[in-house]
Backbone as CSV, one residue per row, in Angstrom:
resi,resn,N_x,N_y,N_z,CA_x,CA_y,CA_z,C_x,C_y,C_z
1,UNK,0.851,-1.180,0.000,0.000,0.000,0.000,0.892,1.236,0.000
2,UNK,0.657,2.320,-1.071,1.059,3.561,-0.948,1.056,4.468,0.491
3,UNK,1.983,5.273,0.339,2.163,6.501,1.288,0.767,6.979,1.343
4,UNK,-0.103,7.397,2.565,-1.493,7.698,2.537,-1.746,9.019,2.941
5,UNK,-1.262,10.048,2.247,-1.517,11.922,2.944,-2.790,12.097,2.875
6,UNK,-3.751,12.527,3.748,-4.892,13.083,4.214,-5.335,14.206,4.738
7,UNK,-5.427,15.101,3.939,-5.325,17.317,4.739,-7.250,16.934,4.769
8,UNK,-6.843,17.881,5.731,-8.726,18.362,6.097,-8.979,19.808,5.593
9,UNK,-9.748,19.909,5.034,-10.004,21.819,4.847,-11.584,22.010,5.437
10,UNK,-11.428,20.968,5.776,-13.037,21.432,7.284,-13.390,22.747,7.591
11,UNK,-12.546,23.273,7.897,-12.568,25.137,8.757,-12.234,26.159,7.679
12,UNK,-11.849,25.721,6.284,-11.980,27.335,4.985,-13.448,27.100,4.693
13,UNK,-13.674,28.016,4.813,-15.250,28.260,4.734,-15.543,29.039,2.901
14,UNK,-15.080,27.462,2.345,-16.104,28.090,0.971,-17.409,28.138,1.031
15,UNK,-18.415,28.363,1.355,-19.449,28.453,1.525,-19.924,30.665,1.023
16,UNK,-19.174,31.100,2.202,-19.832,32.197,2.119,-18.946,33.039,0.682
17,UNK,-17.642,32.182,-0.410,-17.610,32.762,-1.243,-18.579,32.928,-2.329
18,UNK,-18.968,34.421,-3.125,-19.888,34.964,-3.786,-19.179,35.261,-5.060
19,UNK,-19.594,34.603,-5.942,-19.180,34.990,-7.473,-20.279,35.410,-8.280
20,UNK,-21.457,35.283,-7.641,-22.587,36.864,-8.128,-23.492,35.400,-8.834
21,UNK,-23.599,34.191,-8.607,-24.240,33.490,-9.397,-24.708,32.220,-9.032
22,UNK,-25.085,32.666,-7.518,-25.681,31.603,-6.309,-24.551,31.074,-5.783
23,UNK,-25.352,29.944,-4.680,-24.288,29.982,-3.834,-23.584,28.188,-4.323
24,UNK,-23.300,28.089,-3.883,-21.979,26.803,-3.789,-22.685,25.489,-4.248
25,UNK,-22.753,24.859,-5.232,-23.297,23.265,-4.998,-22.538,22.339,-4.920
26,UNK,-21.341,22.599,-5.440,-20.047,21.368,-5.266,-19.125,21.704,-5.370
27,UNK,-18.072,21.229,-4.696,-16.557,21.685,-4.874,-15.271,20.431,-4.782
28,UNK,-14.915,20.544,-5.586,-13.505,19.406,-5.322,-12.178,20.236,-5.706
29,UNK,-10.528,19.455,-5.547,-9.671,19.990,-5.885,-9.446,19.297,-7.585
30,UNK,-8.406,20.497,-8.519,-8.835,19.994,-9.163,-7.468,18.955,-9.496
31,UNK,-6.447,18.620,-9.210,-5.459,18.282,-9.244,-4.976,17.457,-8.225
32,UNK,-5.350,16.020,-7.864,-4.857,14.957,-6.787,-4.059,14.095,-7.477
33,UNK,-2.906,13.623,-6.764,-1.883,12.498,-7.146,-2.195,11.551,-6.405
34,UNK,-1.432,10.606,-6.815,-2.000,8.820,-5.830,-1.615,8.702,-4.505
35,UNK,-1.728,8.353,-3.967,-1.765,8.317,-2.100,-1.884,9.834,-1.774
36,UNK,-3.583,10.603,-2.314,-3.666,11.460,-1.869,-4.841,11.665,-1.094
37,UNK,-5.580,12.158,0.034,-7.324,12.579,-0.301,-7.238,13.696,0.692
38,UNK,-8.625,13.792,0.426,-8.798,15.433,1.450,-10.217,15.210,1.754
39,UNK,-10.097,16.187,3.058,-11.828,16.079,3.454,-12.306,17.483,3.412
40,UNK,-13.467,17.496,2.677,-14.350,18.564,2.577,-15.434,18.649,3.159
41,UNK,-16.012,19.716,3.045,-17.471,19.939,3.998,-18.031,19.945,2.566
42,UNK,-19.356,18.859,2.857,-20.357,18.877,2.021,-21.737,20.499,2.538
43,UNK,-21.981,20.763,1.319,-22.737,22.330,1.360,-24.522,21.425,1.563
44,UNK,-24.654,21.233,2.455,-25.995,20.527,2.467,-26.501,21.060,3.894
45,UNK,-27.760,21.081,4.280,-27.756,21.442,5.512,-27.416,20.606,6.509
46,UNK,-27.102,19.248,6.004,-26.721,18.509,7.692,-25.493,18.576,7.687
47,UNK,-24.496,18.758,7.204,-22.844,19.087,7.440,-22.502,18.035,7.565
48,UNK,-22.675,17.163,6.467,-21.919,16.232,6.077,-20.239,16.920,5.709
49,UNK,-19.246,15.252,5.726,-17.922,15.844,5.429,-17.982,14.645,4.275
50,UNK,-17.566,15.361,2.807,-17.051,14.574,1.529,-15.403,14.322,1.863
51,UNK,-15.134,12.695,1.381,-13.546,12.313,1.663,-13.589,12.076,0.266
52,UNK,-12.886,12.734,-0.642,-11.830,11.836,-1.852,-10.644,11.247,-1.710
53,UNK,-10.782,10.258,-2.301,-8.915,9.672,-2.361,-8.434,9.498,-3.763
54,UNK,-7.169,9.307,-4.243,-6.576,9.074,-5.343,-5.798,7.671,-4.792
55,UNK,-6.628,6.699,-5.397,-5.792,5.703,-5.276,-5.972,4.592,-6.218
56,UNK,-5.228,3.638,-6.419,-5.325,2.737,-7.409,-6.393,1.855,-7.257
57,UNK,-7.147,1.239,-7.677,-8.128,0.103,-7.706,-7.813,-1.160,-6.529
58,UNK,-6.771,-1.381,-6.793,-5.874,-2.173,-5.751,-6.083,-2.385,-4.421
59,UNK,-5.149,-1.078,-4.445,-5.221,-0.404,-3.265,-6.763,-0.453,-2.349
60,UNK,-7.110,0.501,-3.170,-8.347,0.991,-2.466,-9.096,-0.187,-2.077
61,UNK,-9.416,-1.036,-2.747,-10.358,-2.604,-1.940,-9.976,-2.485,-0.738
62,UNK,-7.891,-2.580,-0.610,-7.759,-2.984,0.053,-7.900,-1.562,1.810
63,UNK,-8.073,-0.190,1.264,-8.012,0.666,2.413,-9.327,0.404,2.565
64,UNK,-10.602,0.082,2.179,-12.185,-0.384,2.588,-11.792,-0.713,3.171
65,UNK,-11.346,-2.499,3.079,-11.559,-3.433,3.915,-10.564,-2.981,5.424
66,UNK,-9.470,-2.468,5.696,-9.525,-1.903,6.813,-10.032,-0.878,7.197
67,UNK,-10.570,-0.165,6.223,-11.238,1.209,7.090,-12.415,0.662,7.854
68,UNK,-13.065,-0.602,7.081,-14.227,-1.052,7.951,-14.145,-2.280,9.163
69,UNK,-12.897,-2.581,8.855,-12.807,-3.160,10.246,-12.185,-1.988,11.526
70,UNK,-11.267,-1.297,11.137,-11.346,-0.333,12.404,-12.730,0.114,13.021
71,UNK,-13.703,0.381,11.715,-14.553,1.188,12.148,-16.089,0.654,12.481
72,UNK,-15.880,-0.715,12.243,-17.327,-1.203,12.292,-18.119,-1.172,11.647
């Protein structure tokens, strides 16, 4: 398994940016490399958090299957 970097941008508050043409429906970065992801705040009213990752097919089965045994 790849090197696994994970930044949070939880607390920049894109939300209240205004480009004159409503407000926010989705946002991602647009440029991720492999063993990368980030967590975002989903713009919904229950404040959900969106996780992307960049990872290979491989891989990734294999970060499920422990993410769900840590986590239940």
């Amino acid at each position: 398994m790849p090197n696994l970097k994970i930044i949070s941008w939880i607390r920049l508050s894109f939300a209240c940016v205004d480009f004159r043409w409503g407000g926010m429906i989705f946002n991602r970065l647009a440029n991720m490399f492999e063993g990368e992801g980030n967590i975002l705040p989903k713009y919904s009213v229950d404040g959900n958090l969106s996780l992307t990752l960049c990872l290979e097919t491989y891989v990734l089965e294999n970060f499920k299957k422990t993410f769900y045994e840590v986590n239940g």
